[in-house]
C-alpha positions as CSV (number, residue, x, y, z in Angstrom):
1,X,18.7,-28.4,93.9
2,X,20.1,-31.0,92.0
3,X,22.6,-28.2,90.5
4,X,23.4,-27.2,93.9
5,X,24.5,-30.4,95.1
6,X,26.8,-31.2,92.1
7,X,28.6,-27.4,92.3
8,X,29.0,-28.3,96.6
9,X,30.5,-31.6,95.6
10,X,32.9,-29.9,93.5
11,X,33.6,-27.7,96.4
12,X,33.9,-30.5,98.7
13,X,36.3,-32.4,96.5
14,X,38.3,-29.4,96.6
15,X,38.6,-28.9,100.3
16,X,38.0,-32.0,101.8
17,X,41.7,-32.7,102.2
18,X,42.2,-29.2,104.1
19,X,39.3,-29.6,106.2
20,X,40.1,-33.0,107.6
21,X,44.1,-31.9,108.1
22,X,42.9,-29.2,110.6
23,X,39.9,-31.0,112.4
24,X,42.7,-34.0,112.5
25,X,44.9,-31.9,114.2
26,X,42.4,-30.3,116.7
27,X,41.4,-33.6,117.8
28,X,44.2,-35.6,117.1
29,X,41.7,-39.1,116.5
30,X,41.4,-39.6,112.8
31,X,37.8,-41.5,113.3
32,X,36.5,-38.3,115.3
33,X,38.0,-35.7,112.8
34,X,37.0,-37.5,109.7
35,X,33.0,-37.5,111.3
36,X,33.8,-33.4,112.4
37,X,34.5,-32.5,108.9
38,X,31.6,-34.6,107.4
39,X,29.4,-32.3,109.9
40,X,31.4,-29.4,108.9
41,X,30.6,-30.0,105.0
42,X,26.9,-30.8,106.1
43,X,26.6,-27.6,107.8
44,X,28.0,-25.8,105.1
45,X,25.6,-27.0,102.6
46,X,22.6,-26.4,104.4
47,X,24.0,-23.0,105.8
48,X,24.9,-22.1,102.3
49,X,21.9,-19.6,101.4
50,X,23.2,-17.8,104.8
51,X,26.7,-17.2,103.0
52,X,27.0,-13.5,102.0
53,X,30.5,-13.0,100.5
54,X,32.0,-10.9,102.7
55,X,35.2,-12.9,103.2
56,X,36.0,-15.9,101.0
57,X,34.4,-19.1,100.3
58,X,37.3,-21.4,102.0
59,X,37.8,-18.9,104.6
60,X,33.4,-19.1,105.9
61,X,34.0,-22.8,105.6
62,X,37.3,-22.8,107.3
63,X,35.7,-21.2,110.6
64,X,32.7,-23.9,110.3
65,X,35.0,-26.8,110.7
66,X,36.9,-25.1,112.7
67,X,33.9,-24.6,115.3
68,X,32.9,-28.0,115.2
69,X,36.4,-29.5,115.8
70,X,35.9,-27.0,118.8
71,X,32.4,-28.3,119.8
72,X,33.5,-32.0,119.4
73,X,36.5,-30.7,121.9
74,X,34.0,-29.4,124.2
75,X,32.0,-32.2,124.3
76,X,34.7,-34.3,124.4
77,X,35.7,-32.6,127.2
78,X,38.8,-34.3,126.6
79,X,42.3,-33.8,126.2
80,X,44.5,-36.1,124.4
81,X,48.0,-36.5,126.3
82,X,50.6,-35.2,123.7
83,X,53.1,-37.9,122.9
84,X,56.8,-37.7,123.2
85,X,58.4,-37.2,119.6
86,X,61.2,-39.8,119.3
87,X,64.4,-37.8,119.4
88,X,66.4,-38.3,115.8
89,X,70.0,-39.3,116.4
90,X,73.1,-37.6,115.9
91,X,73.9,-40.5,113.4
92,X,70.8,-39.6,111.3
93,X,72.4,-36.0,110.8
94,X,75.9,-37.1,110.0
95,X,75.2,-37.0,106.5
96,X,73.6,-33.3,106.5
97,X,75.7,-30.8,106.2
98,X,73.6,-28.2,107.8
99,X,70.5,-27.8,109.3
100,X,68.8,-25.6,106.2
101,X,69.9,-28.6,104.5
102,X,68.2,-31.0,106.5
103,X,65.2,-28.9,106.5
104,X,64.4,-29.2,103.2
105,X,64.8,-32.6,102.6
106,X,61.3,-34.6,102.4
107,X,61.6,-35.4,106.5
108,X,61.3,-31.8,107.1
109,X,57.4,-32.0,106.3
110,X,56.8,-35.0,108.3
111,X,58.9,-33.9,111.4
112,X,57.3,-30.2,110.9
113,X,53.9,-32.0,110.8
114,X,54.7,-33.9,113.9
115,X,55.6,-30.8,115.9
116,X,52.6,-29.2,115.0
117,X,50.6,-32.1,116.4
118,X,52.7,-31.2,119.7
119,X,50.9,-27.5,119.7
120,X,47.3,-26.6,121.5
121,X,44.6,-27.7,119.4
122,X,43.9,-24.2,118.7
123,X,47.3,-22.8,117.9
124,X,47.9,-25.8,115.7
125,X,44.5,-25.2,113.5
126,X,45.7,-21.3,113.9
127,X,49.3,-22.1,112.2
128,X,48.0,-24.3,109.1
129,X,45.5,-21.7,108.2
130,X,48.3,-19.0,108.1
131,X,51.6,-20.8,106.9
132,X,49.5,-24.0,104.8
133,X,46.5,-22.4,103.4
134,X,48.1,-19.0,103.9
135,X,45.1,-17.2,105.0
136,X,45.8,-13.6,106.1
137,X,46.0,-12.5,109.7
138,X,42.4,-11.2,108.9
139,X,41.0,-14.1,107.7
140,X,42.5,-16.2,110.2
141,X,40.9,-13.7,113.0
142,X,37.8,-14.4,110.8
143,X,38.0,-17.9,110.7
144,X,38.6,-18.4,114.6
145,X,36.4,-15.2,115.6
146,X,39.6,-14.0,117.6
147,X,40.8,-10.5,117.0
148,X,43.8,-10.2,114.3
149,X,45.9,-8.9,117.5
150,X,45.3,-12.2,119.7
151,X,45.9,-13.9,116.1
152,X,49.2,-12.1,115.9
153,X,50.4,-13.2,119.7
154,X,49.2,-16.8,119.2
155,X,51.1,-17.1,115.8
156,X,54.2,-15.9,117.6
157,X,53.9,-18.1,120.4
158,X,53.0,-20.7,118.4
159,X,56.3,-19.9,116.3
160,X,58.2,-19.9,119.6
161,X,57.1,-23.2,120.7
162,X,57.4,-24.8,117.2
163,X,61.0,-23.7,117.3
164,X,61.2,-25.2,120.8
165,X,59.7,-28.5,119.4
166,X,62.4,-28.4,115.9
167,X,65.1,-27.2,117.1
168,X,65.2,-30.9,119.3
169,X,65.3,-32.3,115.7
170,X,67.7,-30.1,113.9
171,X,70.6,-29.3,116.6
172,X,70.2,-32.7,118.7
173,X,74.1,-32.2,119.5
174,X,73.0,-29.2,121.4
175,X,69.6,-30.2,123.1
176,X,70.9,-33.5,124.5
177,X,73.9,-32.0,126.2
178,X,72.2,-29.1,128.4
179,X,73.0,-26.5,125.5
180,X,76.8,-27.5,125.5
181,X,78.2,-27.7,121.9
182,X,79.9,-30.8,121.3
């Protein structure tokens, strides 16, 4: 037993950081995701025997803390009121030359991180697992117990609503004048 615990706290010490990013951003209240992923990791240990390998490790543990974000929302019964995202300013852009340029400066990950808070607490748990912790389409459908065609729709309209949420941030010249280039 002792052995067991040792190799799982390796394996917590390697997802731990994951885990808590996605319950965080099903939730969106760091005290209640940081308790979800504890319960997610305590499930996992004692559901470990009950693991057969048939998809991997991080993906079975994945769709754990990924049901227990949805539990907590159900009991919850909840839903946090998205906030507004403070519009950047044309000024902050004068000095970008374009908006792939501005994209992959270090803001890009916060802003982008931001947006993603913006999405349903499904579709955002549904985009990290695919773009951050690229997990396949199958693995994703796994992960959510969704079929890898409803995975396929939600990524797209996540994708479209993303873009909806960015493009705010990277053509502000256009958004803030009713689509009318300055």
């Amino acid at each position: 037993m002792q052995g067991d615990t040792q190799a799982f706290g390796v394996l917590v010490e390697r997802y731990q950081d994951f885990i808590f990013t996605v319950v965080l951003r099903m939730l969106k209240i760091r005290e209640e995701a940081e308790e979800v992923a504890q319960d997610a990791f305590i499930k996992a240990f004692e559901s470990l025997s009950s693991f057969r390998g048939e998809s991997k490790f991080s993906s079975w543990l994945y769709s754990i803390a990924y049901r227990k974000a949805l539990d907590r929302l159900r009991k919850n019964k909840k839903y946090v009121a998205t906030e507004l995202i403070e519009e950047i300013t044309e000024g902050n852009l004068e000095s970008i030359e374009n908006a792939l340029g501005y994209l992959e400066d270090q803001e890009r990950k916060q802003i982008i991180q931001e947006c993603i808070t913006q999405l349903p607490k499904a579709e955002a748990a549904i985009i990290t697992f695919y773009y951050f912790e690229d997990q396949s389409v199958k693995e994703v459908a796994a992960i959510t117990g969704l079929s890898e065609d409803n995975i396929k729709i939600k990524l797209y309209r996540s994708r479209k609503k993303l873009f909806t949420l960015l493009k705010h941030f990277v053509l502000p010249e256009i958004s803030n004048n009713n689509g009318q280039a300055i």
